[in-house]
Each structure stands twice: as C-alpha cells, then as structure tokens.
PDB file with one MODEL, atoms N, CA, C and O in Angstrom:
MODEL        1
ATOM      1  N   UNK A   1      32.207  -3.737  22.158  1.00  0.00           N
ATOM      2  CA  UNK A   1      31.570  -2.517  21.718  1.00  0.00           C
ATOM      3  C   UNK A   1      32.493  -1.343  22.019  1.00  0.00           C
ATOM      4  O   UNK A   1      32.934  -1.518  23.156  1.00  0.00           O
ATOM      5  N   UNK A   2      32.903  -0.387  21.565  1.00  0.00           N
ATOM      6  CA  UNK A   2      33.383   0.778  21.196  1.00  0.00           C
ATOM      7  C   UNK A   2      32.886   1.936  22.236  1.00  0.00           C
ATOM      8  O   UNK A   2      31.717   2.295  22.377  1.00  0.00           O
ATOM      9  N   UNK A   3      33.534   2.226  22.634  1.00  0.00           N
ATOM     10  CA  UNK A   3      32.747   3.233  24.202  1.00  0.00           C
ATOM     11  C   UNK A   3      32.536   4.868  23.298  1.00  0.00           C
ATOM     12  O   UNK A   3      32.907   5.054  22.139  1.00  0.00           O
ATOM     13  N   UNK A   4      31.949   5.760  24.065  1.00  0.00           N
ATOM     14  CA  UNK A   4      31.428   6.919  22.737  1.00  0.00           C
ATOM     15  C   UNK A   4      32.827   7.592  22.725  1.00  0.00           C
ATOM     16  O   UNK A   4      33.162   8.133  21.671  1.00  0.00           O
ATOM     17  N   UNK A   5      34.138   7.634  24.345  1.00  0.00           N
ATOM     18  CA  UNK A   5      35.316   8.037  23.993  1.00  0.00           C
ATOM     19  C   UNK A   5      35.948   7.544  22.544  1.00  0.00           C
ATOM     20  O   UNK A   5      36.494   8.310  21.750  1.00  0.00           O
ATOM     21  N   UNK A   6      35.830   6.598  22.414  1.00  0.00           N
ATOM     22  CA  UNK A   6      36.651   6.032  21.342  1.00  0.00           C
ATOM     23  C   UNK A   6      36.068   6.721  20.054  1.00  0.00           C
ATOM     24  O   UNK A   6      36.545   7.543  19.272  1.00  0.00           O
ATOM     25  N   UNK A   7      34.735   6.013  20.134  1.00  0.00           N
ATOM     26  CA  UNK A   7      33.645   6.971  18.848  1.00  0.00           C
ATOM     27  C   UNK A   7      34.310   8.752  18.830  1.00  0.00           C
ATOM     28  O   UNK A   7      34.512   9.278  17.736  1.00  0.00           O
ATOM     29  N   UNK A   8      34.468   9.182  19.555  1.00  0.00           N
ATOM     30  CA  UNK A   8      35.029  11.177  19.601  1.00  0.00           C
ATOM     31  C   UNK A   8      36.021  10.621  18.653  1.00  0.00           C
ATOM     32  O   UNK A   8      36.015  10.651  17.423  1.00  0.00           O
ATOM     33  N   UNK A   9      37.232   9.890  19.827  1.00  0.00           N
ATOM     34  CA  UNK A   9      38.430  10.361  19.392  1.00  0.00           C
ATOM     35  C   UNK A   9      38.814   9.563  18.104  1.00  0.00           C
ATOM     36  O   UNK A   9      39.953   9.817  17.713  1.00  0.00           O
ATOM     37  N   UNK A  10      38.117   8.653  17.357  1.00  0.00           N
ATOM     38  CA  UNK A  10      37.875   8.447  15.814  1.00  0.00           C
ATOM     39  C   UNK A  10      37.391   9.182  15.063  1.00  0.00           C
ATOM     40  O   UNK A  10      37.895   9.254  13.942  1.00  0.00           O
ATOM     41  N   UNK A  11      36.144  10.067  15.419  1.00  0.00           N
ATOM     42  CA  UNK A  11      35.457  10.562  14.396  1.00  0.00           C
ATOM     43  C   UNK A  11      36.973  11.974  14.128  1.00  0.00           C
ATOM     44  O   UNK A  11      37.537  12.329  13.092  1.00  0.00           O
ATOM     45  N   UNK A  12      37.187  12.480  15.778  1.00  0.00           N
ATOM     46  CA  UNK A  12      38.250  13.709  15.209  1.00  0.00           C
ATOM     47  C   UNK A  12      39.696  13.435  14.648  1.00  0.00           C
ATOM     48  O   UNK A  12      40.548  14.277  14.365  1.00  0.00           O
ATOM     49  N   UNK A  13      39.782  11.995  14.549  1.00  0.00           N
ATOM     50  CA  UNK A  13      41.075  11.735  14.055  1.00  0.00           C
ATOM     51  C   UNK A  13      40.710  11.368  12.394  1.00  0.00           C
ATOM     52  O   UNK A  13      41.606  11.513  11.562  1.00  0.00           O
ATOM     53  N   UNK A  14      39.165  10.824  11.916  1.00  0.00           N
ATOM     54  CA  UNK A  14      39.672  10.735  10.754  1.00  0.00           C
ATOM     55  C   UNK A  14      38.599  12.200   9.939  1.00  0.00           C
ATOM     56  O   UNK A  14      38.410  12.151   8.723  1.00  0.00           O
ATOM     57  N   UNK A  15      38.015  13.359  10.756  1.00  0.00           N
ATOM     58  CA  UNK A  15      37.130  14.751  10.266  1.00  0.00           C
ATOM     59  C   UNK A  15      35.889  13.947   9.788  1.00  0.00           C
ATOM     60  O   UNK A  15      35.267  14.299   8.786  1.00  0.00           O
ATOM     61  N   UNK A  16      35.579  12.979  10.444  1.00  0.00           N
ATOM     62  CA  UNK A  16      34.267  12.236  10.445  1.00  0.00           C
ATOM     63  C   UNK A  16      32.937  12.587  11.076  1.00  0.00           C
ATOM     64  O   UNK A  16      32.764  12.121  12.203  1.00  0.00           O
ATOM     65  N   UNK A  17      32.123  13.203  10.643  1.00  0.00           N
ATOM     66  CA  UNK A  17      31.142  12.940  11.473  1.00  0.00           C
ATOM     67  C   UNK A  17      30.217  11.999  11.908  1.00  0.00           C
ATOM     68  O   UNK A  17      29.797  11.348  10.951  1.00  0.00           O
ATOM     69  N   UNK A  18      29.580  11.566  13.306  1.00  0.00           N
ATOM     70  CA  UNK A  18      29.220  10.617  13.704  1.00  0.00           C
ATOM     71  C   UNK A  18      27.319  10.764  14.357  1.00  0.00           C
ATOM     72  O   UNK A  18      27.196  11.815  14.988  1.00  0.00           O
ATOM     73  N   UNK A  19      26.436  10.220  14.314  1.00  0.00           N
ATOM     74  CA  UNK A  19      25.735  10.388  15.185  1.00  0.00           C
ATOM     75  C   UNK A  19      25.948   9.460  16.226  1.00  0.00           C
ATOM     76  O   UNK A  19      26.444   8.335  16.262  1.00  0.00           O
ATOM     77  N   UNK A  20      25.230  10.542  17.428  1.00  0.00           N
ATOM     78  CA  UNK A  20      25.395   9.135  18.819  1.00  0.00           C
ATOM     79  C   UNK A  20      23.863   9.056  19.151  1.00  0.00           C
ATOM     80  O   UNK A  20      22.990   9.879  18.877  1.00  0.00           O
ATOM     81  N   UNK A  21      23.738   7.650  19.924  1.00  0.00           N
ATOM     82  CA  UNK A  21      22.230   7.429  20.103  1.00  0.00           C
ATOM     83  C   UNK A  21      21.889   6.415  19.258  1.00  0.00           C
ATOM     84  O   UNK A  21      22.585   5.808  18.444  1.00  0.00           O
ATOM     85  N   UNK A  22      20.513   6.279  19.597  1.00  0.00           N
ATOM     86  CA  UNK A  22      20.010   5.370  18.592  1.00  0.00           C
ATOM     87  C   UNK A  22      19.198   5.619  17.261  1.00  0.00           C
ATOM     88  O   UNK A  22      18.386   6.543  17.229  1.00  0.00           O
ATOM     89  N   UNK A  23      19.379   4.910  16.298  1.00  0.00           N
ATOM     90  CA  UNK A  23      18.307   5.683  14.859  1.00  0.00           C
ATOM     91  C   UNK A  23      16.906   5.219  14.982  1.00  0.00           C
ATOM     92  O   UNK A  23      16.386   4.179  15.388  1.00  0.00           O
ATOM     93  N   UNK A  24      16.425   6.451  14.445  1.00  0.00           N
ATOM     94  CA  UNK A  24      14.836   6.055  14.518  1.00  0.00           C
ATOM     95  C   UNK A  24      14.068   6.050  13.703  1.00  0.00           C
ATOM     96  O   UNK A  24      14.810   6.701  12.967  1.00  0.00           O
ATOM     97  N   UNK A  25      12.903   5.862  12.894  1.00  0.00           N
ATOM     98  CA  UNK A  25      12.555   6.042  11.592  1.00  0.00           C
ATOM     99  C   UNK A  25      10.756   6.343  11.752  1.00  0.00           C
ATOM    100  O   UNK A  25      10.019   5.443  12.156  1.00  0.00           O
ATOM    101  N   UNK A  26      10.398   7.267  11.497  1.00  0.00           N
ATOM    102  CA  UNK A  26       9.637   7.504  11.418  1.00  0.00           C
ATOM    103  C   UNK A  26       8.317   7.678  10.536  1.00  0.00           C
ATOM    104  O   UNK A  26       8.067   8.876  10.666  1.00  0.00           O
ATOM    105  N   UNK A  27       7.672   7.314   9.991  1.00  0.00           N
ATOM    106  CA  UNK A  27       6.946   6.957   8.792  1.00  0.00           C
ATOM    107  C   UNK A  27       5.528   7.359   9.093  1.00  0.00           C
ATOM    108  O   UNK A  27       5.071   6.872  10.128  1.00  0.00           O
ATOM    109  N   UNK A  28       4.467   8.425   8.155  1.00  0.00           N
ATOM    110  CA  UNK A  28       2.935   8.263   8.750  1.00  0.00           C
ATOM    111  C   UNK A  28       2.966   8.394   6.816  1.00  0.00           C
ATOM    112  O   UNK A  28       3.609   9.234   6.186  1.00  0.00           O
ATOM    113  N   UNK A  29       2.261   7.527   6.347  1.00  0.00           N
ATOM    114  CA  UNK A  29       1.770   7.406   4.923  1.00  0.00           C
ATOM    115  C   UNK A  29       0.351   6.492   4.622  1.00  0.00           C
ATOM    116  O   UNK A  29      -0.001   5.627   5.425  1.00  0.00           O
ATOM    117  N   UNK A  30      -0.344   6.754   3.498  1.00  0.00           N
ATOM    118  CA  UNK A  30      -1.221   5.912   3.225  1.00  0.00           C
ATOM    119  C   UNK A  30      -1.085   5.847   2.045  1.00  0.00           C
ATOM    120  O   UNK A  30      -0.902   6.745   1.223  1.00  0.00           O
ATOM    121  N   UNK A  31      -1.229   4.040   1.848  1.00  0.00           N
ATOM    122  CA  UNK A  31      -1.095   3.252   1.003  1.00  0.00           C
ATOM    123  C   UNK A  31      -2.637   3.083   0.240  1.00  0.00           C
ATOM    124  O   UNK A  31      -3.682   2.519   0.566  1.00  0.00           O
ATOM    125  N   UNK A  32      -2.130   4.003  -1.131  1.00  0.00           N
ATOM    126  CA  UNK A  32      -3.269   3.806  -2.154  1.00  0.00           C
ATOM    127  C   UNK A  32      -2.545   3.293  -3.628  1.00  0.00           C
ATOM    128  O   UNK A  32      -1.829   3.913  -4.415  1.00  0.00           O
ATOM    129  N   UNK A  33      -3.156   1.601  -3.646  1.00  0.00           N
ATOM    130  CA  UNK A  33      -2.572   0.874  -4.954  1.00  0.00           C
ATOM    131  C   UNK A  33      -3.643   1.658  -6.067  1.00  0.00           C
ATOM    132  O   UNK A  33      -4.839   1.948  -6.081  1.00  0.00           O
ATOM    133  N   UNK A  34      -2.439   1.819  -7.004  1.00  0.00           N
ATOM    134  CA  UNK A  34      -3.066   2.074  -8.569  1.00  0.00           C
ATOM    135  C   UNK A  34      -4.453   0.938  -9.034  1.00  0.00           C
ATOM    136  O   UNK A  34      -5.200   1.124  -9.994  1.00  0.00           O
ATOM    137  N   UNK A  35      -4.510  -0.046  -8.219  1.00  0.00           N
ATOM    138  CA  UNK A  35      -5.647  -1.361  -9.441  1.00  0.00           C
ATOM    139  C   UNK A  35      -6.371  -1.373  -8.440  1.00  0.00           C
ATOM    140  O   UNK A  35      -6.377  -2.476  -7.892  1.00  0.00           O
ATOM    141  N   UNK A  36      -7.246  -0.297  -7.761  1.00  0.00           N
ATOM    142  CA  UNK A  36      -8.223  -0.688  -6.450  1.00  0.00           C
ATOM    143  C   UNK A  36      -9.432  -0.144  -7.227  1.00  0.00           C
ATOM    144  O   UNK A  36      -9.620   1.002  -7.638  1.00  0.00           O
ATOM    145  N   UNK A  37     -10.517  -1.670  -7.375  1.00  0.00           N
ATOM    146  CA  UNK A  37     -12.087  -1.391  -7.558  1.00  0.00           C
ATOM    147  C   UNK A  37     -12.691  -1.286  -6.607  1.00  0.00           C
ATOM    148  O   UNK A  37     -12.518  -2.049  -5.657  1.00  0.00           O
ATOM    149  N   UNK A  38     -13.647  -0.224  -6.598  1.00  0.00           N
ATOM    150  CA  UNK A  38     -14.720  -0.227  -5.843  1.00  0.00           C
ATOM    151  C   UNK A  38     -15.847  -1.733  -6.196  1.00  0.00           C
ATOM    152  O   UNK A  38     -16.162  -2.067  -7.338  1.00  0.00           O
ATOM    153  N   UNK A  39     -16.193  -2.285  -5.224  1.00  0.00           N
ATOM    154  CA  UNK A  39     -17.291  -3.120  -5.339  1.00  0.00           C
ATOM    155  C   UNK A  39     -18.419  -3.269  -6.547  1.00  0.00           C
ATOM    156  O   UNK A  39     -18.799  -4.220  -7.231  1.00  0.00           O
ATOM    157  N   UNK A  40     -18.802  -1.725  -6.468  1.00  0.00           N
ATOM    158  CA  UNK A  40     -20.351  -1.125  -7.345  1.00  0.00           C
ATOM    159  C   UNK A  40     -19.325  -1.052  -8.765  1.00  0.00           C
ATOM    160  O   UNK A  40     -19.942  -0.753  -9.787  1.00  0.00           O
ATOM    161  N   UNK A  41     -18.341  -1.212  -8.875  1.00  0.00           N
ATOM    162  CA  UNK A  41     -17.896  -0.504  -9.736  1.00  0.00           C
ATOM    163  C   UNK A  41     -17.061  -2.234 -10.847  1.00  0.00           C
ATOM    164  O   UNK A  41     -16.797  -2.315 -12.047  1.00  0.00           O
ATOM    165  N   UNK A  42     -16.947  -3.005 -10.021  1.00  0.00           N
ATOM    166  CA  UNK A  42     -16.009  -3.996 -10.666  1.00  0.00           C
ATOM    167  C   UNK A  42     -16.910  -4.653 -11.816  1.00  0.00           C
ATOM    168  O   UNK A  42     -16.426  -4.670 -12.947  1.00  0.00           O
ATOM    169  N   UNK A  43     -18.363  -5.272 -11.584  1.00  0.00           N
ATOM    170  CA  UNK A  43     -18.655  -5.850 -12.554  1.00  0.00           C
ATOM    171  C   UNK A  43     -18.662  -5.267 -14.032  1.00  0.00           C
ATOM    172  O   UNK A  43     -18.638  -6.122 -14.917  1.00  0.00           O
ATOM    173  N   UNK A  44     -18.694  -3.879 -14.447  1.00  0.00           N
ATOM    174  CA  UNK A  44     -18.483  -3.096 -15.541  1.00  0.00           C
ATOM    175  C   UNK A  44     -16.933  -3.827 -15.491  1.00  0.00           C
ATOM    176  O   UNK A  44     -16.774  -4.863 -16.137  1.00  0.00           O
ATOM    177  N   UNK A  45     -15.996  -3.357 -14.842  1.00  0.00           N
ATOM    178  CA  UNK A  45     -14.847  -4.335 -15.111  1.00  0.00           C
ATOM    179  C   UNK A  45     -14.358  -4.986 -15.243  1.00  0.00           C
ATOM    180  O   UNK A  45     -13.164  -5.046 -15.535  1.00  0.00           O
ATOM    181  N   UNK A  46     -15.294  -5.941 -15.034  1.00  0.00           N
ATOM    182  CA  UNK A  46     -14.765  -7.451 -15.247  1.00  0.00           C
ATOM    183  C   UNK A  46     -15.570  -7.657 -16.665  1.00  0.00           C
ATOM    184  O   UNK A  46     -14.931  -8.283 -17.511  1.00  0.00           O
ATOM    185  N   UNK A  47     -16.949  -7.196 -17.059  1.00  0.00           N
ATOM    186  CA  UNK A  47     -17.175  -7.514 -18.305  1.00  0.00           C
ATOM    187  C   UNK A  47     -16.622  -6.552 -19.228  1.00  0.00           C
ATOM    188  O   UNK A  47     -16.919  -6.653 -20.419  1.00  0.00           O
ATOM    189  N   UNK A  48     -15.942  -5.735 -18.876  1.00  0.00           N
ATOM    190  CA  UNK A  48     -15.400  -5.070 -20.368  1.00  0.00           C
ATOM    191  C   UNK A  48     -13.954  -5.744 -19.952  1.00  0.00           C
ATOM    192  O   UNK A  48     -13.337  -5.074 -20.780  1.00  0.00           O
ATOM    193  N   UNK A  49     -13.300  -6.243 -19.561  1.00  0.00           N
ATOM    194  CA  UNK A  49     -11.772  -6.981 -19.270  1.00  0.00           C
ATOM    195  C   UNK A  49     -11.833  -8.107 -20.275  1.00  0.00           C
ATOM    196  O   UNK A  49     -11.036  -8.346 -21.182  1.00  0.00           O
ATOM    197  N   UNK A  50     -13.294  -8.962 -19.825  1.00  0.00           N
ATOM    198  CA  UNK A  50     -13.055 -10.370 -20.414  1.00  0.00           C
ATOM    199  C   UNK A  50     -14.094 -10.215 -21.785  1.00  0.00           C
ATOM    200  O   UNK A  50     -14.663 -11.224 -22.199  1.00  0.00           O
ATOM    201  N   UNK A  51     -14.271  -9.078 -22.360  1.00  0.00           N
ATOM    202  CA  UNK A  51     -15.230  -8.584 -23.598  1.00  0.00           C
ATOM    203  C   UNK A  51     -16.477  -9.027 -23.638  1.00  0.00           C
ATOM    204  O   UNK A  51     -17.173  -9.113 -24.650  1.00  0.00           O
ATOM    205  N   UNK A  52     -16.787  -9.326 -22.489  1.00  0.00           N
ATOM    206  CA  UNK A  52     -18.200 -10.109 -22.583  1.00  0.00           C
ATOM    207  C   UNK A  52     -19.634  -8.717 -21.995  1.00  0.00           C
ATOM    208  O   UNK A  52     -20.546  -8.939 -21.198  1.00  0.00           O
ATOM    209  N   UNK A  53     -19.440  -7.820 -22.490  1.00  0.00           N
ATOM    210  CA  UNK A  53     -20.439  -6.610 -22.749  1.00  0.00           C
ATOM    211  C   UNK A  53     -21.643  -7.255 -22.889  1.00  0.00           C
ATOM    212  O   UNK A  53     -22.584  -7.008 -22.136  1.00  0.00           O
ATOM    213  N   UNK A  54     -21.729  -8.346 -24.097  1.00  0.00           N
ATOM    214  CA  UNK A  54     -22.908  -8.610 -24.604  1.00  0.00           C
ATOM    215  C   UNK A  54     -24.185  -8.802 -23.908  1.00  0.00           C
ATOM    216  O   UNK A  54     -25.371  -8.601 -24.170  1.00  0.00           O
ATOM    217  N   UNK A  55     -23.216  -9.464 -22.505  1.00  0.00           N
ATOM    218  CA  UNK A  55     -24.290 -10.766 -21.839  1.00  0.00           C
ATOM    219  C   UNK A  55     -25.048  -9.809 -20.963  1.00  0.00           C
ATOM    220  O   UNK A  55     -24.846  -9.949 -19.757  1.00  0.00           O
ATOM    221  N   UNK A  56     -25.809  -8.946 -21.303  1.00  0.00           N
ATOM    222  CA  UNK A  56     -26.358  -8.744 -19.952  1.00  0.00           C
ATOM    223  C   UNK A  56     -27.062  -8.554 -18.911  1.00  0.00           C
ATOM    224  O   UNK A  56     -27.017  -7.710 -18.016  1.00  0.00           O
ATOM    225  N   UNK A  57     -28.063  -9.888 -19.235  1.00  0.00           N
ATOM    226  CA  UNK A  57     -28.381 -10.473 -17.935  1.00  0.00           C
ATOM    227  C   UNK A  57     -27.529 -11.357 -16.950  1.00  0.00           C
ATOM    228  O   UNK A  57     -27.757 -11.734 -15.800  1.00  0.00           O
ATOM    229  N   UNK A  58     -26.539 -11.540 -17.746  1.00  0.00           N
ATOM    230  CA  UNK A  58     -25.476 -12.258 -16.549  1.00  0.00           C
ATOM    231  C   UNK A  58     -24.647 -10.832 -16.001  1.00  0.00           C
ATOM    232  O   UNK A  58     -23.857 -11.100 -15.096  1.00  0.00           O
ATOM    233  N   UNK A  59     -24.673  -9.887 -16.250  1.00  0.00           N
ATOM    234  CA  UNK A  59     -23.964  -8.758 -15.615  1.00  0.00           C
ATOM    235  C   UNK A  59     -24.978  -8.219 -14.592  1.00  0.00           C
ATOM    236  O   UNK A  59     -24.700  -7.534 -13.608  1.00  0.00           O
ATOM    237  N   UNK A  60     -26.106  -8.606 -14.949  1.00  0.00           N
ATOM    238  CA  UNK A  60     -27.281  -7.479 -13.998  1.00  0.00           C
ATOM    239  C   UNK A  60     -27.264  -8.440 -13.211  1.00  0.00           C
ATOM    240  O   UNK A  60     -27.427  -7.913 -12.110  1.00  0.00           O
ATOM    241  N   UNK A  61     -27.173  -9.497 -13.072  1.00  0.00           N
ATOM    242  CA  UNK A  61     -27.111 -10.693 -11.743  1.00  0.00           C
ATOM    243  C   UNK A  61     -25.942 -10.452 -11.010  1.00  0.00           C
ATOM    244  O   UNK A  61     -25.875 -10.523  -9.783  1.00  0.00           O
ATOM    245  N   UNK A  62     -24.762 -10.088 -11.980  1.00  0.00           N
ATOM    246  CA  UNK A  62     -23.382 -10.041 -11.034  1.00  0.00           C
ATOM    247  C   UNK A  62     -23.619  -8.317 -10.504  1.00  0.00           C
ATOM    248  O   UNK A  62     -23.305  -7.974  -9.365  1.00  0.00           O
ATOM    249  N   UNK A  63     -23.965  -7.749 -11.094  1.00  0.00           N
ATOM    250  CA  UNK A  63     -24.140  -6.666  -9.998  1.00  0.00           C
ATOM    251  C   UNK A  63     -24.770  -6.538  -8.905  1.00  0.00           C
ATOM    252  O   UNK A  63     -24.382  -5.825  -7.980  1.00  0.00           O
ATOM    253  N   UNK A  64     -25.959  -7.318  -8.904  1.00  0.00           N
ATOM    254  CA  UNK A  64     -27.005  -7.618  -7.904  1.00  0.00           C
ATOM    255  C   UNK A  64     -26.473  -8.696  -6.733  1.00  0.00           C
ATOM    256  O   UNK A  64     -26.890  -8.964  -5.607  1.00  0.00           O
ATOM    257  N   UNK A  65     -25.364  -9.179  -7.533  1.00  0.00           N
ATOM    258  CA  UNK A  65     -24.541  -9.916  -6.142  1.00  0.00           C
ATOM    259  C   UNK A  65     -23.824  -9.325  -5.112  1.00  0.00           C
ATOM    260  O   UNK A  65     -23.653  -9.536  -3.911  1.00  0.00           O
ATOM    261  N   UNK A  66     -23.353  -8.293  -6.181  1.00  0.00           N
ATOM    262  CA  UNK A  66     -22.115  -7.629  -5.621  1.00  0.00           C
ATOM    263  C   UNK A  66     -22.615  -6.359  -4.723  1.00  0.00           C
ATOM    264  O   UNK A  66     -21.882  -5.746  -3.947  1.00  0.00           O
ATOM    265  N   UNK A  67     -23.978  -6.075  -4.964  1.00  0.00           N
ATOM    266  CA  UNK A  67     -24.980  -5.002  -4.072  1.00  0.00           C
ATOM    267  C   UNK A  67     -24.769  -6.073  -3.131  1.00  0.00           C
ATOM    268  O   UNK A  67     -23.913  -6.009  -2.248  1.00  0.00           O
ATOM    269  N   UNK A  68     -25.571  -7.098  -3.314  1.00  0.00           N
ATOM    270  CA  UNK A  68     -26.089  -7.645  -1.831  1.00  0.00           C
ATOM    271  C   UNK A  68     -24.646  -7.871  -1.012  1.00  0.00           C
ATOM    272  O   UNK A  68     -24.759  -7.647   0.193  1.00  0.00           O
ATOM    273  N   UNK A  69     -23.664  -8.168  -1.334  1.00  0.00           N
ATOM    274  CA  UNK A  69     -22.169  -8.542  -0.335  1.00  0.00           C
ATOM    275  C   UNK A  69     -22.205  -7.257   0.061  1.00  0.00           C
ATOM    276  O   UNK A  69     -22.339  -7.293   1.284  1.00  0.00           O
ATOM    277  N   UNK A  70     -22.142  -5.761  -0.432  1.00  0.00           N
ATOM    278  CA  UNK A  70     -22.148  -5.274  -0.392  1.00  0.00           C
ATOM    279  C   UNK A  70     -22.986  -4.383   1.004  1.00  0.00           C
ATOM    280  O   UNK A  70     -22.511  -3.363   1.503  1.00  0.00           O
ATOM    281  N   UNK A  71     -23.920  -4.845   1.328  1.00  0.00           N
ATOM    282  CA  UNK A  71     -24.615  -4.722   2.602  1.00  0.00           C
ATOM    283  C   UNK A  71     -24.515  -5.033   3.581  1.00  0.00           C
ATOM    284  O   UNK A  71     -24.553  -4.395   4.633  1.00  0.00           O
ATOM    285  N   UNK A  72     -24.292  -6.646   3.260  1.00  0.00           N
ATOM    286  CA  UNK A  72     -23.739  -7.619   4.333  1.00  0.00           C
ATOM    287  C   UNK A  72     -22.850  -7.249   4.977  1.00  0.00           C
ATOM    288  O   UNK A  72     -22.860  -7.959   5.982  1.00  0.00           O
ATOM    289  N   UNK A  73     -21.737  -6.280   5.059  1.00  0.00           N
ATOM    290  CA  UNK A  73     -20.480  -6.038   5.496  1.00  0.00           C
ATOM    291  C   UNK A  73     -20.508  -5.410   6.234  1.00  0.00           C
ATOM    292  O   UNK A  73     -19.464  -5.053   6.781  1.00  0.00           O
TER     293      UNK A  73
ENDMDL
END
C-alpha cells in the first residue's frame, strides 16, 4: 500500500488531485415503481387487462375477495 507521503508527492508531481480518507455514499430515497396497484383498485384491472368487463358477477366476487385480504392484514 502506498503511504499518503507518496500519495502528496504523486499527486504534485503529476497536478493531480487526490482525495484522502475513505469514500462514502450516502443515499435517503423512496422507491415508487410506475405498475403499483392498490388492492381496492386491481380487480377493475385485471378485468379490463384480460377484456373480460362482461362477467360481472365474477368481478363482484373478486372484489369481495380482495376486501376481505384486505382486512386480514
């Protein structure tokens, strides 16, 4: 390893600048994906995705599922 003398007298021999120390990275973000359904909200999405609008008493059941998981949690 390279002692920080050496690190000086390189950086002023070739007009280099250097940091000394260690790097650090710092990050505070929140992660919001573009394709996020709400629960209450997916079965409208899933029957207009797969065109099946028509059915719907099989949609009023899948919503009524998706209430009840929906509680449970």
């Amino acid at each position: 390893m390279a002692s920080v003398e050496n690190m000086v007298a390189e950086s002023q021999r070739t007009g280099k600048r250097r940091a000394q120390g260690t790097a650090s990275i710092l990050t505070i973000a929140t992660a919001n994906p573009p394709n996020i359904f709400y629960q209450t909200d997916y079965p409208d999405f899933y029957f207009g995705v797969t065109q099946s609008d028509h059915l719907t008493q099989l949609k009023d059941n899948f919503k009524r599922i998706c209430l009840q998981e929906r509680r449970t949690d």
